[in-house]
GULO-84056 format. One record per residue: residue in three letters; x, y, z of N, C-alpha, C, CB in turn. Coordinates in nm, 2 decimals, always signed. Glycine has a CB too. Layout:
<sites>
@type ALA	n.c1 X	n.c2 Y	n.c3 Z	ca.c1 X	ca.c2 Y	ca.c3 Z	c.c1 X	c.c2 Y	c.c3 Z	cb.c1 X	cb.c2 Y	cb.c3 Z
...
</sites>
This chain:
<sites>
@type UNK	n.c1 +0.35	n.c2 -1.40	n.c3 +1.17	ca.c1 +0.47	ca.c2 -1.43	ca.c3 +1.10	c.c1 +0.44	c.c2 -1.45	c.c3 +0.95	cb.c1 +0.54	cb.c2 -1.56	cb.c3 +1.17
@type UNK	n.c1 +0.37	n.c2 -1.56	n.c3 +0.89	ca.c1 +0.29	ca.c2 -1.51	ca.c3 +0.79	c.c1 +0.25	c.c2 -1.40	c.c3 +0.70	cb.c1 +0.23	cb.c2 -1.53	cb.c3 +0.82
@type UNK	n.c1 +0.19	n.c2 -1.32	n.c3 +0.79	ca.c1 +0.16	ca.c2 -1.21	ca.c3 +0.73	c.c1 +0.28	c.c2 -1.08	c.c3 +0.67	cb.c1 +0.08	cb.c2 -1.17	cb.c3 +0.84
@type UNK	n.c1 +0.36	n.c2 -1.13	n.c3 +0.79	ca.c1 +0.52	ca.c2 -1.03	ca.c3 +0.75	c.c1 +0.55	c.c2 -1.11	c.c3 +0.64	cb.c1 +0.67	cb.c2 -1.02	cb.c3 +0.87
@type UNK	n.c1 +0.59	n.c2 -1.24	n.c3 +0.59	ca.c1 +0.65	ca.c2 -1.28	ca.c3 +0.50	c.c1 +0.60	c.c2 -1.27	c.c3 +0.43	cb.c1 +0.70	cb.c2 -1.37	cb.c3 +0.50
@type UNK	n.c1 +0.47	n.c2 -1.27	n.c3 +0.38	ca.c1 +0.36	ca.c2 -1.28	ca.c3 +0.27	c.c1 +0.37	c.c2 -1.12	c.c3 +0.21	cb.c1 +0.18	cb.c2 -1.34	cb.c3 +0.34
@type UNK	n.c1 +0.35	n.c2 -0.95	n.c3 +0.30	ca.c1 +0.40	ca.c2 -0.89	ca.c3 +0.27	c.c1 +0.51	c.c2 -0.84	c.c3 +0.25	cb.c1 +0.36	cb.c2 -0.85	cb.c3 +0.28
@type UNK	n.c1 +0.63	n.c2 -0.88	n.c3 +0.25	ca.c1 +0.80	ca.c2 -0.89	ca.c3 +0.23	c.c1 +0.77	c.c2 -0.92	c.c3 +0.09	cb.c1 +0.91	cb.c2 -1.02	cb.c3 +0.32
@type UNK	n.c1 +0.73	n.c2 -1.06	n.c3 +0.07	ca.c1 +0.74	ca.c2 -1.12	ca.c3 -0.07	c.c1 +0.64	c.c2 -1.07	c.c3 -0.14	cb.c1 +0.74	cb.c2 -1.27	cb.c3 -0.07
@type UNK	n.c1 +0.55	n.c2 -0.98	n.c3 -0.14	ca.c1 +0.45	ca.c2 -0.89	ca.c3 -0.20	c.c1 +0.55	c.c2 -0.78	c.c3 -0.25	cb.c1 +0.33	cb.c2 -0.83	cb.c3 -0.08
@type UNK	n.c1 +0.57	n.c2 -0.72	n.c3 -0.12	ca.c1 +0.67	ca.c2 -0.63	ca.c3 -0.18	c.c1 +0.78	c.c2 -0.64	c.c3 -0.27	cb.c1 +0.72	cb.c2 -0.59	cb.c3 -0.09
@type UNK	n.c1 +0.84	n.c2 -0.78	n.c3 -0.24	ca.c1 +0.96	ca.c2 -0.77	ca.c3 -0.35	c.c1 +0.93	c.c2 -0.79	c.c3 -0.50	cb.c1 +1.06	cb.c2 -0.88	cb.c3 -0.33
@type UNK	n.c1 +0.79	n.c2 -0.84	n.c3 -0.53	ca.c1 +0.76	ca.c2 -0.86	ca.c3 -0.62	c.c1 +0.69	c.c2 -0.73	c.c3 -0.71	cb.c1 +0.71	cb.c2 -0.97	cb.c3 -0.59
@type UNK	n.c1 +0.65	n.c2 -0.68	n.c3 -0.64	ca.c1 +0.66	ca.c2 -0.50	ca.c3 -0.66	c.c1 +0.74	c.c2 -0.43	c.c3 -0.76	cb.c1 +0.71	cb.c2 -0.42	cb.c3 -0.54
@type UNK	n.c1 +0.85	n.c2 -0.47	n.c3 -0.61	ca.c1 +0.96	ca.c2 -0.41	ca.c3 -0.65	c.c1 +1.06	c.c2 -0.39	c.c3 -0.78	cb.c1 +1.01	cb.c2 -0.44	cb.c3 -0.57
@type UNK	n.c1 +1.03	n.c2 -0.53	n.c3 -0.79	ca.c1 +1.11	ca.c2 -0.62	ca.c3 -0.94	c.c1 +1.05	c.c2 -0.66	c.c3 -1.05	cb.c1 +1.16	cb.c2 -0.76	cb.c3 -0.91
@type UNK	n.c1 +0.89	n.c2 -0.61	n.c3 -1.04	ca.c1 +0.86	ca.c2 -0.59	ca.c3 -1.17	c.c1 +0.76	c.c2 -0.49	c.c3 -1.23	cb.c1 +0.83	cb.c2 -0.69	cb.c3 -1.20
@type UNK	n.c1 +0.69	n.c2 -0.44	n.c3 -1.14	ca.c1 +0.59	ca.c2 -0.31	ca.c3 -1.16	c.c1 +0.68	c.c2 -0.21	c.c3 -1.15	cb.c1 +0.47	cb.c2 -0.29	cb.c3 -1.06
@type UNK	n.c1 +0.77	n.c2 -0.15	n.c3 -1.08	ca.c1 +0.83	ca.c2 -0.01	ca.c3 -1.11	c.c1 +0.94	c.c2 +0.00	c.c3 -1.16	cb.c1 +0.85	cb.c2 +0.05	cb.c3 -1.01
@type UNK	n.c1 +1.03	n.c2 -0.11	n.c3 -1.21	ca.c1 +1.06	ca.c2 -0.12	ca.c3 -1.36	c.c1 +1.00	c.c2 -0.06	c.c3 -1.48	cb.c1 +1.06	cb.c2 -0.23	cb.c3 -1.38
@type UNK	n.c1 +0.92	n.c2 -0.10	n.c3 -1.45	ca.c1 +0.81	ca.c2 -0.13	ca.c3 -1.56	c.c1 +0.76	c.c2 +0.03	c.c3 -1.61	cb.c1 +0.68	cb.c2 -0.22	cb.c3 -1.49
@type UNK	n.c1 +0.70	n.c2 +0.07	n.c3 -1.49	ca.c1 +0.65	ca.c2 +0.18	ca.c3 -1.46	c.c1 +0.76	c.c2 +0.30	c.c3 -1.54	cb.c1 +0.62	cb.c2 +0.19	cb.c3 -1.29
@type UNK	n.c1 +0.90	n.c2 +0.27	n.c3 -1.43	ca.c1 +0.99	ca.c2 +0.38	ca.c3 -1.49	c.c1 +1.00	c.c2 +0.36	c.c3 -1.62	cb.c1 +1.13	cb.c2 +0.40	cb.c3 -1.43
@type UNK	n.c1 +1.04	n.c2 +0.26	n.c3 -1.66	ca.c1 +1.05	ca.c2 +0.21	ca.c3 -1.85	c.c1 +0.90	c.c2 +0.34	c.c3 -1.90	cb.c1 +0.97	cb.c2 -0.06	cb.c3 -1.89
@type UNK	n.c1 +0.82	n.c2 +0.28	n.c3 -1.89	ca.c1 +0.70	ca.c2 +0.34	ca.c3 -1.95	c.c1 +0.73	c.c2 +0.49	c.c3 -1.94	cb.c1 +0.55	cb.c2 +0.29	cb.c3 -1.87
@type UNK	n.c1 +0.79	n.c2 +0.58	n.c3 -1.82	ca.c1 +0.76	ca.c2 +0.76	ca.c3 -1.81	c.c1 +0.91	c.c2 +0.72	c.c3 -1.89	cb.c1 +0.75	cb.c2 +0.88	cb.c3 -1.61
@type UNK	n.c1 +1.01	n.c2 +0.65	n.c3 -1.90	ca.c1 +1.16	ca.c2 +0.73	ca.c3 -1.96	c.c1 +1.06	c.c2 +0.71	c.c3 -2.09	cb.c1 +1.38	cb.c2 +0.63	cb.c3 -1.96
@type UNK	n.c1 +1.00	n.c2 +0.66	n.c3 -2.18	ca.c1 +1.00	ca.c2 +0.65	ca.c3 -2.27	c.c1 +0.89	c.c2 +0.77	c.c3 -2.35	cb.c1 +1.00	cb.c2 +0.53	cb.c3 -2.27
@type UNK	n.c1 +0.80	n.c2 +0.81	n.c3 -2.26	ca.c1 +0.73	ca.c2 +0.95	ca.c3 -2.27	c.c1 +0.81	c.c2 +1.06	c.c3 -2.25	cb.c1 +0.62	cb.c2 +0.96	cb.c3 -2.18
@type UNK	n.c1 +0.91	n.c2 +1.08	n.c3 -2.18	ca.c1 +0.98	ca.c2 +1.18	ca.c3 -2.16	c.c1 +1.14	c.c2 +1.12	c.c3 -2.12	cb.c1 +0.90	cb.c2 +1.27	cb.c3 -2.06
@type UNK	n.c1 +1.19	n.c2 +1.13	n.c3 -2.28	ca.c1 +1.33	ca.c2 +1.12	ca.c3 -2.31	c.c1 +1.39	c.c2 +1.25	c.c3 -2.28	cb.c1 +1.36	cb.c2 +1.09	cb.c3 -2.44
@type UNK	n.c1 +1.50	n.c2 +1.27	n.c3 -2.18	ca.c1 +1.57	ca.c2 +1.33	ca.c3 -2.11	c.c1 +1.47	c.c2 +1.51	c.c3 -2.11	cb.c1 +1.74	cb.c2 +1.30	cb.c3 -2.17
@type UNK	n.c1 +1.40	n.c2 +1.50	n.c3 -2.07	ca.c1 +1.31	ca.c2 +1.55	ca.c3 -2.03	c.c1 +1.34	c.c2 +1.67	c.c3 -1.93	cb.c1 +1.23	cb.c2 +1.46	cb.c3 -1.99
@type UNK	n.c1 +1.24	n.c2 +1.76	n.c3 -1.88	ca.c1 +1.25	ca.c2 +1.83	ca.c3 -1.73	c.c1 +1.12	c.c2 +1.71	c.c3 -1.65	cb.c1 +1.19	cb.c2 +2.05	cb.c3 -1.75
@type UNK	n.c1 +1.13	n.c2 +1.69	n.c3 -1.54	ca.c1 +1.02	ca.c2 +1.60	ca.c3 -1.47	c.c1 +1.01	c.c2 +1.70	c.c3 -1.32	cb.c1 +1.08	cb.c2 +1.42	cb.c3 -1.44
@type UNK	n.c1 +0.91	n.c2 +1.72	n.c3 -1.38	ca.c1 +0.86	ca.c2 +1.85	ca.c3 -1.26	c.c1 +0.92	c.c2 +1.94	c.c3 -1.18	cb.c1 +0.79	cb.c2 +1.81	cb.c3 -1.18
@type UNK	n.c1 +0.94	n.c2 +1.98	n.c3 -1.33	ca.c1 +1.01	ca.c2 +2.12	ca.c3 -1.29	c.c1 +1.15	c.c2 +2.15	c.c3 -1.17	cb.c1 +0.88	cb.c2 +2.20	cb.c3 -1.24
@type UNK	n.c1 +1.24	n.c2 +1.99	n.c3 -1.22	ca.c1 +1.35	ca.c2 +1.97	ca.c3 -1.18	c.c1 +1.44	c.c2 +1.88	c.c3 -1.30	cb.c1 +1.32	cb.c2 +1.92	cb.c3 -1.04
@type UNK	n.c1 +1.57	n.c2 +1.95	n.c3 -1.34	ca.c1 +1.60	ca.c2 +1.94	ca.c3 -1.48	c.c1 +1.69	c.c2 +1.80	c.c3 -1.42	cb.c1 +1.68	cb.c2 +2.10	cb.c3 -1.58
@type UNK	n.c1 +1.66	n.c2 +1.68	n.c3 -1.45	ca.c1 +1.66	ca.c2 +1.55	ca.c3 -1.45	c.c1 +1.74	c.c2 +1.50	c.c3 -1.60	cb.c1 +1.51	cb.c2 +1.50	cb.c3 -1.42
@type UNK	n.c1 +1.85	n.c2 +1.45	n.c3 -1.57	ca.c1 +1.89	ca.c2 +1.40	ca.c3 -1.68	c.c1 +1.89	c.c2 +1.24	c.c3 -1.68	cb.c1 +2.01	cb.c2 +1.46	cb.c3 -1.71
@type UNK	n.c1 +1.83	n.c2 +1.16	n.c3 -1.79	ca.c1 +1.72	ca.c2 +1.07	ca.c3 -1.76	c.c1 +1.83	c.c2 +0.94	c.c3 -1.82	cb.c1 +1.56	cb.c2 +1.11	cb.c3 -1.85
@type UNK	n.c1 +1.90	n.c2 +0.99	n.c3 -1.89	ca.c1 +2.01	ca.c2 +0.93	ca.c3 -1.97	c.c1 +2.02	c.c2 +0.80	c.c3 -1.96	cb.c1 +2.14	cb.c2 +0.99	cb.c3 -1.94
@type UNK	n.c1 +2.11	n.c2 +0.76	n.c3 -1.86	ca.c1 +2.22	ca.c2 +0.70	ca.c3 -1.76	c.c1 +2.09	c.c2 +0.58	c.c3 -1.79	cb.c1 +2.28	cb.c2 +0.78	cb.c3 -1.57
@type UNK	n.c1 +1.95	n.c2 +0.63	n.c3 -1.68	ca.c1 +1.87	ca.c2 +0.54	ca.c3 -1.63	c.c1 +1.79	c.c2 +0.51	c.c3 -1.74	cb.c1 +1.80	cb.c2 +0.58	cb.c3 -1.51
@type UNK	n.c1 +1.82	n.c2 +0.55	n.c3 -1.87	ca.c1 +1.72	ca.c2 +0.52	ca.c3 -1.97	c.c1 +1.80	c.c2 +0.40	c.c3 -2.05	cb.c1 +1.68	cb.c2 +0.65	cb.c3 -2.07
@type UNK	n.c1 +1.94	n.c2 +0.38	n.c3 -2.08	ca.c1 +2.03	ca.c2 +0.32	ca.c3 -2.10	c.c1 +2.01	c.c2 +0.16	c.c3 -2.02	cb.c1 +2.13	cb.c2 +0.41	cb.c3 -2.05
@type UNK	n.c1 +2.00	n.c2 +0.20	n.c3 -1.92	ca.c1 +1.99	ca.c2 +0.07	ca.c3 -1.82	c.c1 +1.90	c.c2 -0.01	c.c3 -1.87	cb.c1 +1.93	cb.c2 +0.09	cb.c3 -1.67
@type UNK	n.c1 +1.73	n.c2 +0.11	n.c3 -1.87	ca.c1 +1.65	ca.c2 +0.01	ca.c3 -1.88	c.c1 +1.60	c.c2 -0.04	c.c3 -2.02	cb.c1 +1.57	cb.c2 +0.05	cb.c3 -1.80
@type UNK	n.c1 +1.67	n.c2 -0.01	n.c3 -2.13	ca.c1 +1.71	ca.c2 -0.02	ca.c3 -2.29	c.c1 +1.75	c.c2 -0.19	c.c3 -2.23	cb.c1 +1.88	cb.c2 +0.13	cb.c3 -2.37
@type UNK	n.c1 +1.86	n.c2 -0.17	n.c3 -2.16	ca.c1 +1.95	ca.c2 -0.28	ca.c3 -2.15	c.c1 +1.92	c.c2 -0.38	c.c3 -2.09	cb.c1 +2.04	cb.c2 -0.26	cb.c3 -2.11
@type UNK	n.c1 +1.83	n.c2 -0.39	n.c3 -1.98	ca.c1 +1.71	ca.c2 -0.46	ca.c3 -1.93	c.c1 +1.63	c.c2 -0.54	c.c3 -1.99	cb.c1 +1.64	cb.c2 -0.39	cb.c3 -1.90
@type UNK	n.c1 +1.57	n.c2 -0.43	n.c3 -2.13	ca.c1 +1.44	ca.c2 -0.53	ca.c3 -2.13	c.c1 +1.46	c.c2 -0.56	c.c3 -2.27	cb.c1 +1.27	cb.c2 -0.46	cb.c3 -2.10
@type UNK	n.c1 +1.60	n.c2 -0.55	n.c3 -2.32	ca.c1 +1.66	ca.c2 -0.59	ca.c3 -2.43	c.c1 +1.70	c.c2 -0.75	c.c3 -2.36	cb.c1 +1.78	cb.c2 -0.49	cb.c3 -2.49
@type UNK	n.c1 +1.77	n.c2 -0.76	n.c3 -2.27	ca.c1 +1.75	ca.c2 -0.92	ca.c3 -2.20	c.c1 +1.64	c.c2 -0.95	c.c3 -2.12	cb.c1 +1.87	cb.c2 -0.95	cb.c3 -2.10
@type UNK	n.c1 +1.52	n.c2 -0.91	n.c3 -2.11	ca.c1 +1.46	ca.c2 -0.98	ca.c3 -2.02	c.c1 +1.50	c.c2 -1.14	c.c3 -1.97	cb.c1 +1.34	cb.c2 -0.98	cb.c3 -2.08
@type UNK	n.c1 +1.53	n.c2 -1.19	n.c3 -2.09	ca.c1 +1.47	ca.c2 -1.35	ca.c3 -2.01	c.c1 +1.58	c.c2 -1.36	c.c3 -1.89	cb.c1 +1.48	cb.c2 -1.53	cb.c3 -2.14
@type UNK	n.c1 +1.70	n.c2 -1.32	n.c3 -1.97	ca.c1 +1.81	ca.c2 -1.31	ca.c3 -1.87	c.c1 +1.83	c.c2 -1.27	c.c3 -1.72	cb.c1 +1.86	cb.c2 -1.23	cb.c3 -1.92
@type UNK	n.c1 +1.76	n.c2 -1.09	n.c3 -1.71	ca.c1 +1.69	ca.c2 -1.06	ca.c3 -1.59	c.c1 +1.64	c.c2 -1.17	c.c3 -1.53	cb.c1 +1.59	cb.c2 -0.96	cb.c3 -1.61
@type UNK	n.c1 +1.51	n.c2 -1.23	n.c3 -1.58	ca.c1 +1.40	ca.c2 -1.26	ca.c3 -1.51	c.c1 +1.50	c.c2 -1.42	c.c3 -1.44	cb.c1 +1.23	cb.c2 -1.28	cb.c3 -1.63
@type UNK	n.c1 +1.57	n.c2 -1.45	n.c3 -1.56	ca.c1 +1.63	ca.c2 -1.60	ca.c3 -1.53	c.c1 +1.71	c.c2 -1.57	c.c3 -1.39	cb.c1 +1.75	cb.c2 -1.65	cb.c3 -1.67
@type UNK	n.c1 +1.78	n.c2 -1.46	n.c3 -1.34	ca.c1 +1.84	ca.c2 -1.41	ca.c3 -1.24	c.c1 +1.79	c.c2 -1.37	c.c3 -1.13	cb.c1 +1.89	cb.c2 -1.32	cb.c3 -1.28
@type UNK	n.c1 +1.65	n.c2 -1.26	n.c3 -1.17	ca.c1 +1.62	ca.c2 -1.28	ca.c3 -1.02	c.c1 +1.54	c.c2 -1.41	c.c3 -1.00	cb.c1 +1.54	cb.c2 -1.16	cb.c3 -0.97
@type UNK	n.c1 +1.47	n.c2 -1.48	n.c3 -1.08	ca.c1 +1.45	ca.c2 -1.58	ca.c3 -0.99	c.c1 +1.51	c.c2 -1.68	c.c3 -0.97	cb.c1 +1.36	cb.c2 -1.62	cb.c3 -1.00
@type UNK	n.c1 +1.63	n.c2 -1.71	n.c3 -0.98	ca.c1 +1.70	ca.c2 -1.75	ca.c3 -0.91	c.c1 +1.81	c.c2 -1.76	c.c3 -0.83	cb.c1 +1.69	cb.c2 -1.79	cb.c3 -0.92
@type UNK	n.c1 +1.75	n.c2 -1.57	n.c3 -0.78	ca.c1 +1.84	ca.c2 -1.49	ca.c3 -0.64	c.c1 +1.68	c.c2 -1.53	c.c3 -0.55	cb.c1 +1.93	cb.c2 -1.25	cb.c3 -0.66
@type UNK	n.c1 +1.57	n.c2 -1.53	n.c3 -0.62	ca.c1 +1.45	ca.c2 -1.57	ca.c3 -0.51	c.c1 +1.43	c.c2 -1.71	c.c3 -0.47	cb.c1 +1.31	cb.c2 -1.52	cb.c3 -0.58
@type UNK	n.c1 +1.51	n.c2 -1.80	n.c3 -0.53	ca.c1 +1.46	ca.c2 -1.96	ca.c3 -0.51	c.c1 +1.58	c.c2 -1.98	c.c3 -0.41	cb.c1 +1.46	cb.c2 -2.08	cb.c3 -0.66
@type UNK	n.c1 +1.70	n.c2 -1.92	n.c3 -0.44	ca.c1 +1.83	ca.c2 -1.92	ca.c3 -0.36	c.c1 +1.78	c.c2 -1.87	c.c3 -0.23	cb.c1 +1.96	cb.c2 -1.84	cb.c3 -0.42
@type UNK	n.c1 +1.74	n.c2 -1.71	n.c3 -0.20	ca.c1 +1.67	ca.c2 -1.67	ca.c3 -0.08	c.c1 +1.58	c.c2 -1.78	c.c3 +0.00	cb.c1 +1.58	cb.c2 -1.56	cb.c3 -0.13
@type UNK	n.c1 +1.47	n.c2 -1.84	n.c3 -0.13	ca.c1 +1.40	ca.c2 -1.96	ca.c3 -0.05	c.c1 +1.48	c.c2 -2.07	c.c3 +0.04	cb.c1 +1.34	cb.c2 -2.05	cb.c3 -0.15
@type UNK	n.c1 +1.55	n.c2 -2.15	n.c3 -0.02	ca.c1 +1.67	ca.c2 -2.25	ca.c3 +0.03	c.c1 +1.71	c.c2 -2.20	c.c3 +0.17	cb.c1 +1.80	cb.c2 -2.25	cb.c3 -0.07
@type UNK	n.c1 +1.78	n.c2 -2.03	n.c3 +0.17	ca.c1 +1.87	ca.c2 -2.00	ca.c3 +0.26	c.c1 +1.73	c.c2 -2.01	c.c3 +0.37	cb.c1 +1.96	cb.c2 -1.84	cb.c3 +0.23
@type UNK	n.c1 +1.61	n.c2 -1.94	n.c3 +0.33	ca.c1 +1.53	ca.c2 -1.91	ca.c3 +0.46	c.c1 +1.52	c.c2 -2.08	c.c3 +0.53	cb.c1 +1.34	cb.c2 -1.83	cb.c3 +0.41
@type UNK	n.c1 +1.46	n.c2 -2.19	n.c3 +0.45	ca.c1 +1.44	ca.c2 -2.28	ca.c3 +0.50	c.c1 +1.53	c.c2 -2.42	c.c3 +0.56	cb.c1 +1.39	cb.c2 -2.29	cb.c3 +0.43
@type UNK	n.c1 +1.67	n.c2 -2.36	n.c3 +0.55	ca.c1 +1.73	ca.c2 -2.39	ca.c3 +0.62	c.c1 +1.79	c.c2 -2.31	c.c3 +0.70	cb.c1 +1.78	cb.c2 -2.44	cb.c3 +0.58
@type UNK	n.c1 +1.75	n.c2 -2.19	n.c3 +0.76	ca.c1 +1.75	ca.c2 -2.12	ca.c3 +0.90	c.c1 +1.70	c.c2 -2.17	c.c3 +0.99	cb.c1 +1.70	cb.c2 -2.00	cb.c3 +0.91
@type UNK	n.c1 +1.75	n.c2 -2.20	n.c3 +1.09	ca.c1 +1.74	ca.c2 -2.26	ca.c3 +1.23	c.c1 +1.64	c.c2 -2.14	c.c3 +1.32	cb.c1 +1.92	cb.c2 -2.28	cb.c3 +1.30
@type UNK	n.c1 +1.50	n.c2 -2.16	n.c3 +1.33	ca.c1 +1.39	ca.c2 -2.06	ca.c3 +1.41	c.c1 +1.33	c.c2 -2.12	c.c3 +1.47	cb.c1 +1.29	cb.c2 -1.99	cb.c3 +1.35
@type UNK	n.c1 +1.28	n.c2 -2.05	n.c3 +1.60	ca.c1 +1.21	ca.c2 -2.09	ca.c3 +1.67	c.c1 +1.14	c.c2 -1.95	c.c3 +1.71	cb.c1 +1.26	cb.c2 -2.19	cb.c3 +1.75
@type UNK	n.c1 +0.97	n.c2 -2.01	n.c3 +1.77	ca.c1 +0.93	ca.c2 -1.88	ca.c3 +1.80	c.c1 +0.97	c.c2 -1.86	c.c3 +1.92	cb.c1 +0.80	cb.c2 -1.85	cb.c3 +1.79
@type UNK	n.c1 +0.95	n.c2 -1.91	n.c3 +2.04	ca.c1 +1.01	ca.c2 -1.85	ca.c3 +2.15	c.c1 +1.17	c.c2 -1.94	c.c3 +2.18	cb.c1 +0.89	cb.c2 -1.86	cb.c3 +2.28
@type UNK	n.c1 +1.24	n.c2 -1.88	n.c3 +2.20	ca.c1 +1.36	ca.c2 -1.94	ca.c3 +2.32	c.c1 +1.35	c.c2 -2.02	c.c3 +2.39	cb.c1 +1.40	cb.c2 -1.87	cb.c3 +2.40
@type UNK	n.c1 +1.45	n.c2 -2.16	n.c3 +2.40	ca.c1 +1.41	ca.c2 -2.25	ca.c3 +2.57	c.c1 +1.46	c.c2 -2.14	c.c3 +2.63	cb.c1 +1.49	cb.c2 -2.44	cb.c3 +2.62
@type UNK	n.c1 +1.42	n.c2 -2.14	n.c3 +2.74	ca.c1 +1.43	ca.c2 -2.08	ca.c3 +2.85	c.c1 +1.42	c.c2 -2.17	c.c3 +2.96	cb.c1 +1.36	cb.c2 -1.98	cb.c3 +2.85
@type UNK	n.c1 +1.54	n.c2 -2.19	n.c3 +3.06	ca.c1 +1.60	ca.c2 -2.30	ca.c3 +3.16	c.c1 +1.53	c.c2 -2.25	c.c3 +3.26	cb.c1 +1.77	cb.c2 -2.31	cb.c3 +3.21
@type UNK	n.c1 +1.41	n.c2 -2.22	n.c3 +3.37	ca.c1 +1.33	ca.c2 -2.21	ca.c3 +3.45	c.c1 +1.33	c.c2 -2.23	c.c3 +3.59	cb.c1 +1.26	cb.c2 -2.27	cb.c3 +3.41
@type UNK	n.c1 +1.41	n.c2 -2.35	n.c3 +3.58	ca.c1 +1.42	ca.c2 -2.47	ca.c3 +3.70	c.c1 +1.31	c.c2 -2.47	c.c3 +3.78	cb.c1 +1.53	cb.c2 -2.45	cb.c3 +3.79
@type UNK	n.c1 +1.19	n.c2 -2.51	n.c3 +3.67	ca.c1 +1.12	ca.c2 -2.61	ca.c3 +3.78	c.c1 +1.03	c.c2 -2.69	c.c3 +3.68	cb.c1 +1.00	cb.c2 -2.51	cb.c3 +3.91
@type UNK	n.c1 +0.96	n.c2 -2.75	n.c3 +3.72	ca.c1 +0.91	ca.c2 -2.85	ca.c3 +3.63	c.c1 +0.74	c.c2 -2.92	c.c3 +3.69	cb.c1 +1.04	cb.c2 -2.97	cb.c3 +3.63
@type UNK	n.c1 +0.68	n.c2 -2.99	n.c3 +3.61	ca.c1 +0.56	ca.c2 -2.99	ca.c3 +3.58	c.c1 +0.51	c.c2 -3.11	c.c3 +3.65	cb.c1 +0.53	cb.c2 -2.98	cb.c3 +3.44
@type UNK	n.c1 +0.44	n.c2 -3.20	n.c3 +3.73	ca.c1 +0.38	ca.c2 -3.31	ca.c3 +3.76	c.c1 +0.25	c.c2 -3.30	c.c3 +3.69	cb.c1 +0.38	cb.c2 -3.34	cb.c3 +3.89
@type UNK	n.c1 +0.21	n.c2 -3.43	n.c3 +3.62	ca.c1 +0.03	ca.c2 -3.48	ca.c3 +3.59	c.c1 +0.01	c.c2 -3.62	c.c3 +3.63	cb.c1 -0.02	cb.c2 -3.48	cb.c3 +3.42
@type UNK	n.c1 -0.05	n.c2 -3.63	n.c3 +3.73	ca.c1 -0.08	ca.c2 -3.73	ca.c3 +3.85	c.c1 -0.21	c.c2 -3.74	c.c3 +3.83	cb.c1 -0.05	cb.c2 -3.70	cb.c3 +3.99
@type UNK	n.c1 -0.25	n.c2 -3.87	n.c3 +3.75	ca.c1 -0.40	ca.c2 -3.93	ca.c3 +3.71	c.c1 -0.42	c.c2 -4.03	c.c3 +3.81	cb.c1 -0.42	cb.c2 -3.99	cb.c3 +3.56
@type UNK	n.c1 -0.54	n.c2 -4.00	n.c3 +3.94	ca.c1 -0.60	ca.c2 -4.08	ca.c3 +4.01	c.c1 -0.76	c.c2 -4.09	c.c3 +3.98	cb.c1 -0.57	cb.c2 -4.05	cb.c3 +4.14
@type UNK	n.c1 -0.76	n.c2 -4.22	n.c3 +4.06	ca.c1 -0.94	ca.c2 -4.20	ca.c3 +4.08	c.c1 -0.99	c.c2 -4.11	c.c3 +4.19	cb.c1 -1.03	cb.c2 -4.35	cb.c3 +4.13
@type UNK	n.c1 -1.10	n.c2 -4.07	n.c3 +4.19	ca.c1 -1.17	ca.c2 -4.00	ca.c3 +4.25	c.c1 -1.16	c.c2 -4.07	c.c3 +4.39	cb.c1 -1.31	cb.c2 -3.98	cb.c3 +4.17
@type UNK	n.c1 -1.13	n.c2 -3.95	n.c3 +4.52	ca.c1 -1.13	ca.c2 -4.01	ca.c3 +4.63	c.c1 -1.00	c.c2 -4.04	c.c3 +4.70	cb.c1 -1.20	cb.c2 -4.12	cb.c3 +4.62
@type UNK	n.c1 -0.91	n.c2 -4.05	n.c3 +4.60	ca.c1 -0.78	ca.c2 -4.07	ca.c3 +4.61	c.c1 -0.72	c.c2 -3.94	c.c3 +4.73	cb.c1 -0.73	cb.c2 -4.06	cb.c3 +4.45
@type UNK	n.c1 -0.65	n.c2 -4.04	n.c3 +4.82	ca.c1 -0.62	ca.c2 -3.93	ca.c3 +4.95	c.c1 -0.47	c.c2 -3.90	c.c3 +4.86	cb.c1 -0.60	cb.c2 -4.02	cb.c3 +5.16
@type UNK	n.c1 -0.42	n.c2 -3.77	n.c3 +4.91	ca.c1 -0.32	ca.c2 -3.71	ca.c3 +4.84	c.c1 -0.23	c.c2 -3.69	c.c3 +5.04	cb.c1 -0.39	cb.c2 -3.54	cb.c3 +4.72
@type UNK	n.c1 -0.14	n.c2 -3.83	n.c3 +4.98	ca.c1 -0.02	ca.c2 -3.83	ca.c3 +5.07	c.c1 +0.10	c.c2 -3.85	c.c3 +5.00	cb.c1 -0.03	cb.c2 -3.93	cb.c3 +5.17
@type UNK	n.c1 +0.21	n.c2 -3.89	n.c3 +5.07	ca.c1 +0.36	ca.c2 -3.88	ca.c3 +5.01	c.c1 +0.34	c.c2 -4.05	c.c3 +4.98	cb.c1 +0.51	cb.c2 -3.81	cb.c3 +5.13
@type UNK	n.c1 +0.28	n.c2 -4.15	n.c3 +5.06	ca.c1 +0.30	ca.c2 -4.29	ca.c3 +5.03	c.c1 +0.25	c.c2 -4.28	c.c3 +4.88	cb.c1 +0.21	cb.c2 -4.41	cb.c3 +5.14
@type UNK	n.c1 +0.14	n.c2 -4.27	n.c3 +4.85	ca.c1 +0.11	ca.c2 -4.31	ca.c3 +4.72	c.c1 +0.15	c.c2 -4.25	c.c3 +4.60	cb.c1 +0.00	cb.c2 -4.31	cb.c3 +4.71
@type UNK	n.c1 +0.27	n.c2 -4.09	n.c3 +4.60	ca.c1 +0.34	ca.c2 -4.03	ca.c3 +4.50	c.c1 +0.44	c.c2 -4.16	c.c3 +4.49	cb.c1 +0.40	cb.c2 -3.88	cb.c3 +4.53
</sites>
């Protein structure tokens, strides 16, 4: 369980700031460009990210706190790992001494 959440939140953090990043870095080597040899008009998404990292703090002020809000929501989710599950039957632990005759008088 761990391990899924730890890479979830790996990933999101990926997501939201290295390939930003990354795309920022190629729009800006190749302004509306051909990108391999499929004629890509870069425009739109160059615009964005102009507009982006002209507000950073703003961004950053936003997602983290759509990530602290995520936190809150997770930790007040109601989990459990397994399910009660109603069985109907149930458990005795009957501590005698040694020698102890096993009849119905002494249960």
């Amino acid at each position: 369980m761990v391990g899924m959440v730890f890479s979830l939140l790996a990933s999101l953090v990926v997501a939201l700031t290295l390939l930003p990043l990354l795309i920022y870095v190629v729009l800006q080597k190749k302004k509306g460009t051909i990108l391999r040899n499929k004629e890509v008009r870069l425009v739109l998404w160059e615009r964005l990210f102009d507009i982006l990292f002209k507000h950073r703090i703003i961004v950053l002020l936003a997602v983290g706190g759509l990530f602290f809000t995520s936190l809150i929501m997770f930790f007040n989710l109601d989990r459990e790992l397994f399910p009660k599950v109603d069985q109907h039957e149930f458990i005795a632990k009957i501590e005698a001494p040694p020698g102890t005759p096993f009849s119905g008088e002494y249960l």
